[in-house]
Backbone as a chain_set.jsonl record, in Angstrom:
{"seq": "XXXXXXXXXXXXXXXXXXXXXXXXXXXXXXXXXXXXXXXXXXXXXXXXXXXXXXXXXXXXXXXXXXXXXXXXXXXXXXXXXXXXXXXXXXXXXXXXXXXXXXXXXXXXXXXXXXXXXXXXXXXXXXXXXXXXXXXXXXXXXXXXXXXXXXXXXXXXXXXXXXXXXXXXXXXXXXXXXXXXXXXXXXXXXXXXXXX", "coords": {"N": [[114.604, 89.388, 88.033], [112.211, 90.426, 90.418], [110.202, 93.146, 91.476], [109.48, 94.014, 94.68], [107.094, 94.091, 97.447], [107.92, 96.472, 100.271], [107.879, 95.102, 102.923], [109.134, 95.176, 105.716], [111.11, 96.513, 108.622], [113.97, 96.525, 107.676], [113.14, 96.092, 104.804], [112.616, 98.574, 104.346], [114.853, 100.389, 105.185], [116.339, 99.417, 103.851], [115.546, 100.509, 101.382], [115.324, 102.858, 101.402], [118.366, 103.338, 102.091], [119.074, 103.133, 99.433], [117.676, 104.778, 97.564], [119.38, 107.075, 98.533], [121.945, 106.494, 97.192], [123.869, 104.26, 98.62], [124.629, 101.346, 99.817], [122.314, 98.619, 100.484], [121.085, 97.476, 103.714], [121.076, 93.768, 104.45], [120.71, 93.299, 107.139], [119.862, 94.41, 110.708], [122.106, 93.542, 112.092], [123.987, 93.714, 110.172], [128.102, 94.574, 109.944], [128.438, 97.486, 109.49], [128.521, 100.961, 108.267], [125.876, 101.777, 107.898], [123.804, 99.826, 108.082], [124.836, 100.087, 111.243], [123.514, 102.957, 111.132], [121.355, 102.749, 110.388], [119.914, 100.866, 112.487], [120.114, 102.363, 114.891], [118.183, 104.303, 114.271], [115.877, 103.597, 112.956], [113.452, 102.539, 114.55], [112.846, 105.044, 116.035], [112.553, 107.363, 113.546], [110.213, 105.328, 112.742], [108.163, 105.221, 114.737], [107.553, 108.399, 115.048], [106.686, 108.921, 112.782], [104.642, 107.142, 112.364], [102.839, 108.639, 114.803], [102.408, 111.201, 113.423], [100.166, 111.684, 112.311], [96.275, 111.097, 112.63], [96.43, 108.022, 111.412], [94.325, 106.021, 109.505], [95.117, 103.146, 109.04], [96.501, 102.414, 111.679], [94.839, 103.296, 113.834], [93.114, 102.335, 116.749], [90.625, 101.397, 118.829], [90.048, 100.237, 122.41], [88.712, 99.386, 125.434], [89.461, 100.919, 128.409], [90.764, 99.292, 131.673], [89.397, 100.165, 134.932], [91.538, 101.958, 137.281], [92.012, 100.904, 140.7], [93.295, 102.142, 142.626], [92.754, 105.668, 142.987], [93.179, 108.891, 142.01], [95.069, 111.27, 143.101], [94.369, 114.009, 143.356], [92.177, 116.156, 141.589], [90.887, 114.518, 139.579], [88.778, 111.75, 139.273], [88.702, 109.489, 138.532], [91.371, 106.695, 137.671], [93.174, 104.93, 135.003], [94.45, 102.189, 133.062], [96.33, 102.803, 130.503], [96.472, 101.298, 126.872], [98.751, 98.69, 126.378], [100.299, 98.828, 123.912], [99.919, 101.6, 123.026], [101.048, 104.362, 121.127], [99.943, 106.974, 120.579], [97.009, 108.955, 122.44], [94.536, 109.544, 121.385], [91.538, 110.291, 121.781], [89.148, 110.005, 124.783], [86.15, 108.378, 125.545], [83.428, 108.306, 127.581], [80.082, 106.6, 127.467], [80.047, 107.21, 124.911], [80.708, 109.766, 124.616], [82.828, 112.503, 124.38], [85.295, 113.322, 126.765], [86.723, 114.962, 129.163], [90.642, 114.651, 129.801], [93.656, 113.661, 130.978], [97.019, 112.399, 130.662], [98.943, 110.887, 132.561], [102.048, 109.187, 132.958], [101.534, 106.329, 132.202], [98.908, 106.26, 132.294], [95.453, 107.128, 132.425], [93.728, 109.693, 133.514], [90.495, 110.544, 134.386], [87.048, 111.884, 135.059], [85.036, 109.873, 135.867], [82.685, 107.74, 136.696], [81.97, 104.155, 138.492], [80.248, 102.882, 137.0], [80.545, 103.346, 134.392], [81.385, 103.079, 130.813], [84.176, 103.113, 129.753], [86.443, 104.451, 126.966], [89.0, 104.655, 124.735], [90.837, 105.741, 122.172], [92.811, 105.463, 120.01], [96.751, 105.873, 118.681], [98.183, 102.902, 117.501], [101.781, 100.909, 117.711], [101.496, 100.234, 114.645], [102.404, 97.21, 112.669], [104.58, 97.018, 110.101], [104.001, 95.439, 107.623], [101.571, 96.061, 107.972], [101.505, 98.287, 107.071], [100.503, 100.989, 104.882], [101.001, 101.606, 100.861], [101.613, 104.044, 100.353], [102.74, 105.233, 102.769], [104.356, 104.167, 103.813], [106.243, 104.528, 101.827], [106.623, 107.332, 102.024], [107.741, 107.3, 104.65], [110.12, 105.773, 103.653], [111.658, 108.244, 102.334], [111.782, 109.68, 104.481], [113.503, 108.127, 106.206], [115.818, 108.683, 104.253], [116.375, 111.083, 104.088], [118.013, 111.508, 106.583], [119.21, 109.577, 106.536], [121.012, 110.646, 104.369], [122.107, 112.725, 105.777], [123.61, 111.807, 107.433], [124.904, 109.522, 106.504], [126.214, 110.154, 103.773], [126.435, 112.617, 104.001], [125.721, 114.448, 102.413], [124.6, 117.881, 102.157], [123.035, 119.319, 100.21], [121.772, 116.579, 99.302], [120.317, 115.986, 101.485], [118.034, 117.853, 101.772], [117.283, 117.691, 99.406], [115.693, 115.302, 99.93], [114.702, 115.853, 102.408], [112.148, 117.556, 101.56], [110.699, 115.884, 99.557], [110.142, 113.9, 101.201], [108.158, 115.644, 102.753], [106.508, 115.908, 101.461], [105.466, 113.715, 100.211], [104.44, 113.385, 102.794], [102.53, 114.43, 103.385], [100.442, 113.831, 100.843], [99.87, 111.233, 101.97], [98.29, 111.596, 104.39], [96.406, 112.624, 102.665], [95.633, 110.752, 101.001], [94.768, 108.551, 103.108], [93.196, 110.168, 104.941], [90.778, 109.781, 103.045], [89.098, 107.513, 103.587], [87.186, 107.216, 105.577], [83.99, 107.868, 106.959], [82.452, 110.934, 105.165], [82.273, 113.642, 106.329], [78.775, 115.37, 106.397], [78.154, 118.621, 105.687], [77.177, 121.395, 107.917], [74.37, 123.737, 107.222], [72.041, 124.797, 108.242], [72.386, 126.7, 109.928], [73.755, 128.967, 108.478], [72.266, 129.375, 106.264], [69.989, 130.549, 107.723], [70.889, 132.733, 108.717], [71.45, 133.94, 106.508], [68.653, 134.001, 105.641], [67.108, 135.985, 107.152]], "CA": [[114.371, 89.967, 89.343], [111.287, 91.09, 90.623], [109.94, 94.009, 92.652], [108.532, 93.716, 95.755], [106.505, 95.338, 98.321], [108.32, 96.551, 101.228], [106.767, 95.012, 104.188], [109.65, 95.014, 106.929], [112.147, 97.195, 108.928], [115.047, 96.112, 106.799], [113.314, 96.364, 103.576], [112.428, 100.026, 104.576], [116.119, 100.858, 105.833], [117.23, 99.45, 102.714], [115.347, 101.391, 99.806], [116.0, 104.469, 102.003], [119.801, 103.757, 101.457], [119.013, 102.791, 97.893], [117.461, 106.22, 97.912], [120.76, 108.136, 98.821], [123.326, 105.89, 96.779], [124.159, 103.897, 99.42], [124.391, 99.791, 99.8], [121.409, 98.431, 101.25], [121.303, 96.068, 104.42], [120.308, 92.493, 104.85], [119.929, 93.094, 108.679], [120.455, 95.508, 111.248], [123.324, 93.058, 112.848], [125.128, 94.371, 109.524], [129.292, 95.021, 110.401], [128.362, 98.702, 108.156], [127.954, 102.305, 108.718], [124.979, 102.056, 107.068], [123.194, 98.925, 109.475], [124.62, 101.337, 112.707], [122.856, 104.19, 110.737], [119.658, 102.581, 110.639], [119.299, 100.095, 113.363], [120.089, 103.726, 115.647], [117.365, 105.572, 113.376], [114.643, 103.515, 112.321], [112.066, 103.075, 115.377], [112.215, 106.49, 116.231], [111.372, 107.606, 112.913], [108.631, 105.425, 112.804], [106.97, 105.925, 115.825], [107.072, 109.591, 115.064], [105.405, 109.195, 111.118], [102.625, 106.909, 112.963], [102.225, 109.455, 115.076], [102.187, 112.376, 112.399], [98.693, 112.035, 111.966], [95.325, 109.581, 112.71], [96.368, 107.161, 110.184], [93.516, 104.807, 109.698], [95.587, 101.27, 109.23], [97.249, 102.841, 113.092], [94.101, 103.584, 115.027], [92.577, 101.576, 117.408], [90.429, 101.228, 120.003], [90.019, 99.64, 123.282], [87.806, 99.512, 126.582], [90.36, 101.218, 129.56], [90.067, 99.179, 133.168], [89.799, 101.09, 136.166], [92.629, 100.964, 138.157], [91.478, 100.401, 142.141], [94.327, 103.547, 143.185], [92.382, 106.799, 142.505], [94.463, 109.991, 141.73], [95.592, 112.379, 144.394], [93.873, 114.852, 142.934], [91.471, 117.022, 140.35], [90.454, 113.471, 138.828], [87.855, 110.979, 139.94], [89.886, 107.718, 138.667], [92.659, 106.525, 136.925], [92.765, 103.818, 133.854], [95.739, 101.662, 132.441], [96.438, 102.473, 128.873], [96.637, 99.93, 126.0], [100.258, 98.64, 126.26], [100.851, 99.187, 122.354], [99.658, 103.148, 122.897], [101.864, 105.829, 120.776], [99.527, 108.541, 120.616], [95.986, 108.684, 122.737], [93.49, 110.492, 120.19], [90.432, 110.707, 122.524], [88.799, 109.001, 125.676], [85.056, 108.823, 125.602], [82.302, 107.969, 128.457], [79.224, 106.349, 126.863], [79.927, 107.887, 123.853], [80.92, 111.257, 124.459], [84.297, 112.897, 124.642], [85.613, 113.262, 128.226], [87.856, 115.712, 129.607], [91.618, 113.836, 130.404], [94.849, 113.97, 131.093], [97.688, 111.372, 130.978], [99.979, 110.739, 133.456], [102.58, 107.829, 132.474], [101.159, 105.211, 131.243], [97.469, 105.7, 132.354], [94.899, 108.56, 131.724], [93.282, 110.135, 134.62], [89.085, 111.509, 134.199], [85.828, 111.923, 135.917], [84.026, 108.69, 135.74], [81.625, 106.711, 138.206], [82.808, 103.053, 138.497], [79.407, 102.122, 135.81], [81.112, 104.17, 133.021], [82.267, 102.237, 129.685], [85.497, 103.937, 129.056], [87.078, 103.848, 125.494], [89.997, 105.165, 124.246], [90.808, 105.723, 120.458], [94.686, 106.012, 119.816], [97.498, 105.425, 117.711], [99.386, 101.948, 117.99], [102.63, 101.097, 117.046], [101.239, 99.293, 113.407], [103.098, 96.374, 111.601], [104.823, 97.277, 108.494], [103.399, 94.01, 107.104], [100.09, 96.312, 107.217], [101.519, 99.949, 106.086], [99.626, 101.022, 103.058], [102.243, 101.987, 100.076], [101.666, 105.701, 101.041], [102.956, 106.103, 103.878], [106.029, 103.136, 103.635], [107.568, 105.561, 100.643], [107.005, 108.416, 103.069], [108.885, 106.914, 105.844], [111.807, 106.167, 103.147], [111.94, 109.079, 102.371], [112.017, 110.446, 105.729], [115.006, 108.126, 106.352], [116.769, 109.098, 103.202], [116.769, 112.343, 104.57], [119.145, 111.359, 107.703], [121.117, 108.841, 105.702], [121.667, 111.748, 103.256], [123.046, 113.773, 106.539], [124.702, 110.673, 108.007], [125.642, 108.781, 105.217], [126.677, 110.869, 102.493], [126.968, 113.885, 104.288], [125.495, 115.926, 101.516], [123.424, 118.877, 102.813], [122.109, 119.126, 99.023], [120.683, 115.506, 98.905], [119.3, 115.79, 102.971], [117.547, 118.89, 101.493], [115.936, 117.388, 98.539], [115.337, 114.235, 100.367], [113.26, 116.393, 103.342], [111.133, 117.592, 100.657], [110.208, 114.554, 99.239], [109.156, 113.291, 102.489], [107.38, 116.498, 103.739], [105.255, 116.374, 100.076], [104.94, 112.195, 100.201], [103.667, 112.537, 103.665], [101.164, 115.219, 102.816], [99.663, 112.923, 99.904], [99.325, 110.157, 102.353], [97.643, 112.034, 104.517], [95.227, 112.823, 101.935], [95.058, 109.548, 100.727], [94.355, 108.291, 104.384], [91.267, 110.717, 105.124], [89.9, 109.3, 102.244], [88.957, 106.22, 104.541], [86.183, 107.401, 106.326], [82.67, 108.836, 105.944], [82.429, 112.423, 104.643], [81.213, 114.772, 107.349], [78.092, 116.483, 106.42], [78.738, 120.177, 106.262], [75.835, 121.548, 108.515], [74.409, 125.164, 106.509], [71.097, 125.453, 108.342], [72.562, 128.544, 110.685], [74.322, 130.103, 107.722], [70.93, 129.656, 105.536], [68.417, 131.141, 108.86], [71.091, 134.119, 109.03], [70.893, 134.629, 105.225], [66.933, 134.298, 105.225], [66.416, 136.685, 108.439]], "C": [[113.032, 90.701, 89.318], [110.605, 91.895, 91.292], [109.043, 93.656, 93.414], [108.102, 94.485, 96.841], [107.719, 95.498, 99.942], [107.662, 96.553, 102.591], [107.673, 94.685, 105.329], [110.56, 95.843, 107.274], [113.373, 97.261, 108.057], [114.927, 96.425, 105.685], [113.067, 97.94, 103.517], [113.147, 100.709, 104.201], [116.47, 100.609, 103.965], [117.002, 100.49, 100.953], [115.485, 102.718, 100.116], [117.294, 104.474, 101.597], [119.853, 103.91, 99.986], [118.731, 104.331, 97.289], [118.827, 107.292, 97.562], [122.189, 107.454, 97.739], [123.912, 104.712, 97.594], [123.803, 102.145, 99.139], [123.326, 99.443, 100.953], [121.759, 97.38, 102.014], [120.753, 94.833, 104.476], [119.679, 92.525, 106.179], [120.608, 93.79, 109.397], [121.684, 95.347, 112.096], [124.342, 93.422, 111.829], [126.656, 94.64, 110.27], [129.184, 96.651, 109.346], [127.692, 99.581, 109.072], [126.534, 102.776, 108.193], [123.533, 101.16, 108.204], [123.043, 99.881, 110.367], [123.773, 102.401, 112.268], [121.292, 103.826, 111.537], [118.845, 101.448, 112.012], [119.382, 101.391, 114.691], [118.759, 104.385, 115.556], [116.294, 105.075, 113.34], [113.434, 103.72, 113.433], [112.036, 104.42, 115.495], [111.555, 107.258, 115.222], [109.544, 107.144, 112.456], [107.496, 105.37, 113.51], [106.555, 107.485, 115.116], [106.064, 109.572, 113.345], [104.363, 108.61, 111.791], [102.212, 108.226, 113.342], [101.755, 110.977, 114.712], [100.566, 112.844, 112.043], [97.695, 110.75, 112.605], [95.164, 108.977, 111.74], [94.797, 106.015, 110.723], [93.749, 103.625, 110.264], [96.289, 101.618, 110.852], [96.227, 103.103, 113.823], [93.541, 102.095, 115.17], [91.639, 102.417, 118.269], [89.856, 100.591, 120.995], [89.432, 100.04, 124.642], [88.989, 99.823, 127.704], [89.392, 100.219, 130.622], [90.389, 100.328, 133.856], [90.475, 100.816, 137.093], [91.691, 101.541, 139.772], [92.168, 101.646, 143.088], [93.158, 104.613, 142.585], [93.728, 107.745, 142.823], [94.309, 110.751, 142.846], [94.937, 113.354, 144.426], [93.069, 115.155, 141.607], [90.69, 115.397, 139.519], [89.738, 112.475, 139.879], [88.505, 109.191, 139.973], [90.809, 107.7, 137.381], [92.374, 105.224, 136.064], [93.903, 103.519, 133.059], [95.438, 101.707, 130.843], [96.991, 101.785, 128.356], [98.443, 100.172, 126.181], [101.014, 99.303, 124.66], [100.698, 100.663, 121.877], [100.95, 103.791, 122.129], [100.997, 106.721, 121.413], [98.212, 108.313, 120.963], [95.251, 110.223, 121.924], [92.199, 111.513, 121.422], [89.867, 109.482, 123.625], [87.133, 109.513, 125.788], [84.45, 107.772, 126.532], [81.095, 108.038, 127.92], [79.048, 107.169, 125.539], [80.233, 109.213, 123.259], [82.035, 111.481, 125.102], [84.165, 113.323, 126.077], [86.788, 113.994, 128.438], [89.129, 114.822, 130.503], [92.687, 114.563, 130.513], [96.045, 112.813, 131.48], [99.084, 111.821, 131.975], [100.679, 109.576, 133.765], [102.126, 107.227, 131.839], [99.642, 104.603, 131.861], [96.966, 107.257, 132.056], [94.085, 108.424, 133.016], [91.328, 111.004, 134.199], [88.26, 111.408, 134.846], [85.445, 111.023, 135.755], [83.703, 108.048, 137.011], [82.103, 105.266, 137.695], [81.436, 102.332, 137.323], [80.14, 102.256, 134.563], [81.387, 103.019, 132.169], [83.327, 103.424, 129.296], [86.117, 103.736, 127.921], [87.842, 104.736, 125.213], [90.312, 105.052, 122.758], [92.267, 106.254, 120.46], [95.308, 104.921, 118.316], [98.319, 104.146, 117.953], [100.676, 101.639, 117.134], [102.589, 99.779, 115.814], [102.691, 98.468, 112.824], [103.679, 96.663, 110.033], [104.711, 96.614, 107.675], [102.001, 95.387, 106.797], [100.294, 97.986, 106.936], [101.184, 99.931, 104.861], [100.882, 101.601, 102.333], [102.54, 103.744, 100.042], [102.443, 106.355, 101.831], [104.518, 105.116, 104.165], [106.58, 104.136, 102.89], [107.334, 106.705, 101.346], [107.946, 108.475, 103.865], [109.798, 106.714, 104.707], [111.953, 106.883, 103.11], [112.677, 110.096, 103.287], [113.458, 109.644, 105.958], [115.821, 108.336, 105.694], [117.36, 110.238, 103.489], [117.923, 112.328, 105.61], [119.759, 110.422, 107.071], [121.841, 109.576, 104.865], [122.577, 112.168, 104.56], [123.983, 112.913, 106.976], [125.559, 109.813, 107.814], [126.947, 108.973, 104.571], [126.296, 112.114, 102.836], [127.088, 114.805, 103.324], [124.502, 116.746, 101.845], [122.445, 118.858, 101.806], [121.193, 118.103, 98.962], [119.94, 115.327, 100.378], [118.298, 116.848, 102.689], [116.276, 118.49, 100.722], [114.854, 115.992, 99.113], [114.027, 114.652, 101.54], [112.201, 116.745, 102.604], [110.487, 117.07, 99.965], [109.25, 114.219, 99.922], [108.138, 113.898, 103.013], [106.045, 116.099, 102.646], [104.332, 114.698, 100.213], [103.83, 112.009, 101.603], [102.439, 113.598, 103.449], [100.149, 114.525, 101.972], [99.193, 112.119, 101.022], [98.512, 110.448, 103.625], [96.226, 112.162, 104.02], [94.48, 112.101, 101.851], [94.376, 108.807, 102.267], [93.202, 108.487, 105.272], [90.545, 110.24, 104.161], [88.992, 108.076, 102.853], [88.07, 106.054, 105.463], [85.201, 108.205, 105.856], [83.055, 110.064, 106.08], [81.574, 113.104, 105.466], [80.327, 115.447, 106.499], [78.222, 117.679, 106.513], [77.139, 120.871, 106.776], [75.39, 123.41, 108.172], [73.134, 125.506, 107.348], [71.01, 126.602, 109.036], [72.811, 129.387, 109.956], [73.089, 130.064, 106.845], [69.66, 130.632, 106.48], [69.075, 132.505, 108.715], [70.796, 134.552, 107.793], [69.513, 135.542, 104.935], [66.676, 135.493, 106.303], [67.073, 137.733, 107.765]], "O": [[112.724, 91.462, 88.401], [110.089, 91.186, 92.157], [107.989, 93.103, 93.098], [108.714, 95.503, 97.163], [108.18, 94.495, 100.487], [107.124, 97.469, 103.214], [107.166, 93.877, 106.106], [111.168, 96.215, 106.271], [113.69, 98.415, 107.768], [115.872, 96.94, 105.086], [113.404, 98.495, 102.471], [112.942, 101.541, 103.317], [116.754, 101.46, 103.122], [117.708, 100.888, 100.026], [115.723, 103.609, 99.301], [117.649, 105.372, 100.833], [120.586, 104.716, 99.414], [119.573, 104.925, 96.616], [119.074, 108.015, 96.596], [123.273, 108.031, 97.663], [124.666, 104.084, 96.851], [122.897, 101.76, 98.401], [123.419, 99.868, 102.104], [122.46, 96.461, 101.59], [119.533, 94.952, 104.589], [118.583, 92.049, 106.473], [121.791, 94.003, 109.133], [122.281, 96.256, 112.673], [125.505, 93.515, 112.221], [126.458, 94.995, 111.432], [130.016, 96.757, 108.445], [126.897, 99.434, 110.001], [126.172, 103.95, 108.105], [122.637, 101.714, 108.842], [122.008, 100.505, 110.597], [123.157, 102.884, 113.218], [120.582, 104.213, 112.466], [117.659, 101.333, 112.323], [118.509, 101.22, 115.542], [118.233, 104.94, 116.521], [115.384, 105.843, 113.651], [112.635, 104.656, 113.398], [111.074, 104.995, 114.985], [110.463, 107.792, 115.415], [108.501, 107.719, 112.146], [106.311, 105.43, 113.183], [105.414, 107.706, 114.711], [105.022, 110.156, 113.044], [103.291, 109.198, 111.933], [101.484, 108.936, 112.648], [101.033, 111.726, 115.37], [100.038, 113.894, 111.677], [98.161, 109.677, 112.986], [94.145, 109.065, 111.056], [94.442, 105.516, 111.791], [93.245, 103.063, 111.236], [96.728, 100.529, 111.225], [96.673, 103.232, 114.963], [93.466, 101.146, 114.39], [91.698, 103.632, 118.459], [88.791, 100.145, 120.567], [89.728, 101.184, 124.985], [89.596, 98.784, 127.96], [88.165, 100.136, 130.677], [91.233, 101.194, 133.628], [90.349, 99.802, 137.781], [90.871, 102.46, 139.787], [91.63, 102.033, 144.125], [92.642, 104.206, 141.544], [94.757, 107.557, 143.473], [93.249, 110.752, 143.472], [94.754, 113.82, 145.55], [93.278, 114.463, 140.611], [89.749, 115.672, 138.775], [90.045, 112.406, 141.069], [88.669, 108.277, 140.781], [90.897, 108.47, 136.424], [91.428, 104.501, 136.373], [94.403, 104.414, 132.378], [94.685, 101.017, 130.156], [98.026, 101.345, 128.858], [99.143, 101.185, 126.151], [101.993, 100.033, 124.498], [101.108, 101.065, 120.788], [101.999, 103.622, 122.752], [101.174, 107.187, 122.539], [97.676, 107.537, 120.172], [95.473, 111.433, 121.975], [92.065, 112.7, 121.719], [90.069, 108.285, 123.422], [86.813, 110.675, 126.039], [84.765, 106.586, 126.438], [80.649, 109.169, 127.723], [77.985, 107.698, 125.215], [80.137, 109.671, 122.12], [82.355, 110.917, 126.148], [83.076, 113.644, 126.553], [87.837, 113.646, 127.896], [88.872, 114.355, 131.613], [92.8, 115.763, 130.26], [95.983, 112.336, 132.613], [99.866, 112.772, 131.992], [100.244, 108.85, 134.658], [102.218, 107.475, 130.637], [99.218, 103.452, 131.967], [97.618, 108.222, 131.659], [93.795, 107.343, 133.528], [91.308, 112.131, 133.703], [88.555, 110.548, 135.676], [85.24, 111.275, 134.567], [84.348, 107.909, 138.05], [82.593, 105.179, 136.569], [81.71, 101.239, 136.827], [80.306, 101.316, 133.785], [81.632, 101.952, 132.732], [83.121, 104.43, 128.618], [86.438, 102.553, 127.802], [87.404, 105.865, 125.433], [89.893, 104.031, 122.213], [92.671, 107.336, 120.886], [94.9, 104.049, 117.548], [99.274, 104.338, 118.707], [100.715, 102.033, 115.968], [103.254, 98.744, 115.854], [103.774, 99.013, 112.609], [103.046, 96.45, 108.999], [105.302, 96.963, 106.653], [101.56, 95.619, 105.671], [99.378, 98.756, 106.646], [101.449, 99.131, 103.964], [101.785, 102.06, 103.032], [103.552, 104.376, 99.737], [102.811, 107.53, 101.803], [105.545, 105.551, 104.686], [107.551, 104.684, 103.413], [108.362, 107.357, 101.161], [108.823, 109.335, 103.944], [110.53, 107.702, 104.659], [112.749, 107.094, 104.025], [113.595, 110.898, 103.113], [114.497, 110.303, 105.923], [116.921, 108.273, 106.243], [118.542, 110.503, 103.272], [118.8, 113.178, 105.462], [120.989, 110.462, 107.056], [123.018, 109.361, 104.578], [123.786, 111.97, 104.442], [125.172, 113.228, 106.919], [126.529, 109.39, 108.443], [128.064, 108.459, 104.629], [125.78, 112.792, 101.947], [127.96, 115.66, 103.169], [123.377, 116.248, 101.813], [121.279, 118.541, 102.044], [120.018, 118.326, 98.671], [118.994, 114.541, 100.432], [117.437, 116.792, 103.567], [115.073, 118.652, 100.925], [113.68, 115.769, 98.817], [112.911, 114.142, 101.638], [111.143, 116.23, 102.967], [109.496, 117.68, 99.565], [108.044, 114.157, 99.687], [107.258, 113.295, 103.626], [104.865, 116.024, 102.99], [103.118, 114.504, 100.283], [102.915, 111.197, 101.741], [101.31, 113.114, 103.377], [98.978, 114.601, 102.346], [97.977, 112.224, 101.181], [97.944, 109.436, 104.036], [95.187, 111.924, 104.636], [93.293, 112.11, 102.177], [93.165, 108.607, 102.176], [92.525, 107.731, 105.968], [89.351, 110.264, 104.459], [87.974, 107.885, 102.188], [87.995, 105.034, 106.148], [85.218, 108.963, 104.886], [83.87, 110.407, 106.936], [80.35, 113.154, 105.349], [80.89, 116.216, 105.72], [78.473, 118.019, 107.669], [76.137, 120.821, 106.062], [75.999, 124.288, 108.783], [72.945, 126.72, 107.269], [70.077, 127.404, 108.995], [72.436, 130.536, 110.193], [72.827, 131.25, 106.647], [68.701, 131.231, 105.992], [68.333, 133.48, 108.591], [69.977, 135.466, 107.692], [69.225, 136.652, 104.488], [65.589, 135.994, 106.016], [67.022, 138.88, 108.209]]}, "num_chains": 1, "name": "protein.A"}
């Protein structure tokens, strides 16, 4: 037998039970308290870990249209966000951040009908392309509610949250690693020094 990467809902669910003691599922049509556990449980946790942070392999972004309705108010026009949106990061006009505000499932800002509008958000990523970081995070995280739901031991939902809180911290880490290194800008704190 040979180990393998966990690249789907199922294999997730299952090393999470594996995790707690528990028999892992083939599929979330399972007849098991363990299936109902996780076919109940899993999207929601992993919408919410995407949206835990600006994972790299989870951002996007995409050109908003302008929808043809303007807003009722305080806003100049309105713009249909990407269907696959979790979490909208930032909306920028030629390049520069733009004061918004969403309302359903569009985002409302000042723009003239030339504008290039762009949006930078979180989508809801493929677990085919989760990096190994942040997959053993999310078990974790469900180990934690199969511990409470499962095996109804407060002790192992305890150690199991702590796991997850520490795993997703690392992947975090690991995650900013993924982009260039801001410049730290000293020439105000060097002019006040010298003066």
């Amino acid at each position: 037998m040979t180990s393998t990467v966990a690249n789907s809902a199922i294999d997730i669910c299952s090393r999470a039970l594996i995790l707690i003691g528990a028999e892992p599922i083939t599929s979330f049509e399972d007849n098991t308290t363990e299936a109902l556990v996780a076919v109940n449980m899993y999207e929601d946790v992993a919408q919410a870990s995407l949206c835990n942070t600006r994972w790299r392999f989870a951002t996007e972004q995409a050109q908003l249209s302008r929808l043809s309705d303007e807003p009722t108010g305080r806003f100049d026009a309105a713009y249909q966000l990407p269907s696959n949106l979790l979490m909208l990061n930032a909306v920028t006009v030629n390049d520069n951040n733009t004061n918004h505000t969403i309302y359903g499932d569009k985002v409302f800002t000042n723009t003239s009908d030339q504008d290039e509008v762009i949006a930078d958000y979180i989508y809801r990523a493929d677990e085919s392309d989760w990096p190994s970081y942040f997959t053993l995070a999310v078990e974790y995280s469900l180990a934690a509610i199969f511990a409470s739901s499962i095996a109804r031991n407060e002790g192992l939902t305890q150690i199991m949250e702590i796991k997850a809180n520490n795993l997703m911290a690392k992947a975090r880490n690991l995650d900013s690693q993924q982009n260039t290194t801001r410049k730290l800008t000293t020439s105000r704190f060097i002019t006040e020094r010298l003066s």
